[in-house]
Structures are given as structure tokens and as C-alpha cells.
DRENNU-160250 format. One record per residue (C-alpha): x, y, z; residue in three letters. Coordinates in steps of 0.05 Angstrom, whole numbers. Each point is the difference from the previous one (the first is absolute). Layout:
ATOM      c1      c2      c3  residuo
ATOM       X       Y       Z      ALA
...
***
This chain:
ATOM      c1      c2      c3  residuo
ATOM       0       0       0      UNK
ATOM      25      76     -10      UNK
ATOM      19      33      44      UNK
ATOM     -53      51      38      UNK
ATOM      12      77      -4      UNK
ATOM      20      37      66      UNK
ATOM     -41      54      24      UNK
ATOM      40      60      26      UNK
ATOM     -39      21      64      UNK
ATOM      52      50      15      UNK
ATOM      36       5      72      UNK
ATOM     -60      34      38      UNK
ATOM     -69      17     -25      UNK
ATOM      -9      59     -42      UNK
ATOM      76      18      -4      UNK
ATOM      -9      -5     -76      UNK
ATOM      43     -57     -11      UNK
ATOM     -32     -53     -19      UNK
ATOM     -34     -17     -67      UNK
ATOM     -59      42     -23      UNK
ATOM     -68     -28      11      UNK
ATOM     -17     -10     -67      UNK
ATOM      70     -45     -17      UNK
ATOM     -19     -34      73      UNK
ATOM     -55     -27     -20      UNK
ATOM      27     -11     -78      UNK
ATOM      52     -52      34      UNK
ATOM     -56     -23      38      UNK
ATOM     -32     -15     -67      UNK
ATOM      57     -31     -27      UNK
ATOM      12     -48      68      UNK
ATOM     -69     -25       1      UNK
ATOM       9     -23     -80      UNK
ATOM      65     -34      15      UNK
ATOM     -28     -37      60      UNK
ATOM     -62     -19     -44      UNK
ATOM      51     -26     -52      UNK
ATOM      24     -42      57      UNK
ATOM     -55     -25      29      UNK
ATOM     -33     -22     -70      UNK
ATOM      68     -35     -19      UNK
ATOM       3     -39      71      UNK
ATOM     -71     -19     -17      UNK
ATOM      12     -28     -58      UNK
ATOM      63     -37      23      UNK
ATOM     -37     -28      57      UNK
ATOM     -61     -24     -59      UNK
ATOM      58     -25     -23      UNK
ATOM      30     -46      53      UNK
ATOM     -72     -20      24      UNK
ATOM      -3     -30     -63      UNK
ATOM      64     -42       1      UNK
ATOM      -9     -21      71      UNK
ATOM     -75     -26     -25      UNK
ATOM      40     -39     -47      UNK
ATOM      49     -33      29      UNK
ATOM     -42     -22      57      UNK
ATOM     -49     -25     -59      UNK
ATOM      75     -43     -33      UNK
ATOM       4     -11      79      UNK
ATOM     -66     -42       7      UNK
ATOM       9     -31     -68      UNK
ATOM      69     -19      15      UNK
ATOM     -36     -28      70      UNK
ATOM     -46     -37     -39      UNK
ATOM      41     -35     -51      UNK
ATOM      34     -21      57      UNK
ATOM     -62     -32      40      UNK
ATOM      -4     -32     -68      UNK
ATOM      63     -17     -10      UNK
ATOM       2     -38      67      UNK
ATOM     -68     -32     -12      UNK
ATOM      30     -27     -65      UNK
ATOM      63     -23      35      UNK
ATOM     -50     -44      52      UNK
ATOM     -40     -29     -56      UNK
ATOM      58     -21     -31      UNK
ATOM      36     -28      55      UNK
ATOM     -64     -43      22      UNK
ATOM       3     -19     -70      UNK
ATOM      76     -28       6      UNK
ATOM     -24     -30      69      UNK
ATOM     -58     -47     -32      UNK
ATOM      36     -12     -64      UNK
ATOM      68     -31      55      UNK
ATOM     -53     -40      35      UNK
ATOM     -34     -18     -64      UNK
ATOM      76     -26     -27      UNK
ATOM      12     -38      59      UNK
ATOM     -55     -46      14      UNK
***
């Protein structure tokens, strides 16, 4: 983000020092675009990342899944091996 303009207040009120009213408030202006720059492009980065995070936990549960699966398959199989020894040997 850029960097924010400084208001000169001066050293004590009304010694005349500071920045006019009308630049005061032109800085002011200024500040409150560059913060709304800001926030809008935080918002959008955080859009952003929500939507990652939604996806990898999504590859997460799949992944989780196919696993289940995976292990299922690998029981199946091994009963399978079990009954087909037993099958061979009587």
C-alpha cells in the first residue's frame, strides 16, 4: 500500500504552521482512497485464499476417501488370498 500523506498540524494551534485547511482535508481525501485501495485488495486476496483453503480441504477429503477405499480394497483382497490358501490346501 502507498504510503499515507502527513498532515502538518503545526507546533501549537493557530500559530500558522501547519497546512491550510483546505490541503488538510485534500490529504485527507487522498488517505482515505489509498486505504480503500487497501482494504479492497486485502479483500480480494482473502476471496482469494478462502478459495484455496476450500480446495484443498475438498483434495483433503478425497484424498481421505480413496484411502478408506483403498484399505477396503486391500481387506477384500487379502480375505480373498486367505480362502483361496485354505482352498489350496485341503
Amino acid at each position: 500500500m502507498e504510503n499515507l500523506e502527513i498532515i502538518n498540524i503545526g507546533a501549537m494551534p493557530n500559530d500558522r504552521q501547519g497546512d491550510p485547511n483546505r490541503d488538510a482535508f485534500a490529504k485527507i481525501n487522498a488517505n482515505a482512497k489509498k486505504l480503500k485501495v487497501g482494504v479492497e485488495a486485502a479483500e480480494a486476496a482473502a476471496i482469494v485464499a478462502q478459495a484455496a483453503a476450500a480446495a484443498a480441504a475438498q483434495a483433503q477429503r478425497d484424498a481421505d476417501r480413496a484411502g478408506l477405499d483403498a484399505t477396503a480394497a486391500q481387506s477384500t483382497a487379502d480375505a480373498g488370498v486367505a480362502v483361496a490358501a485354505r482352498a489350496q490346501a485341503t
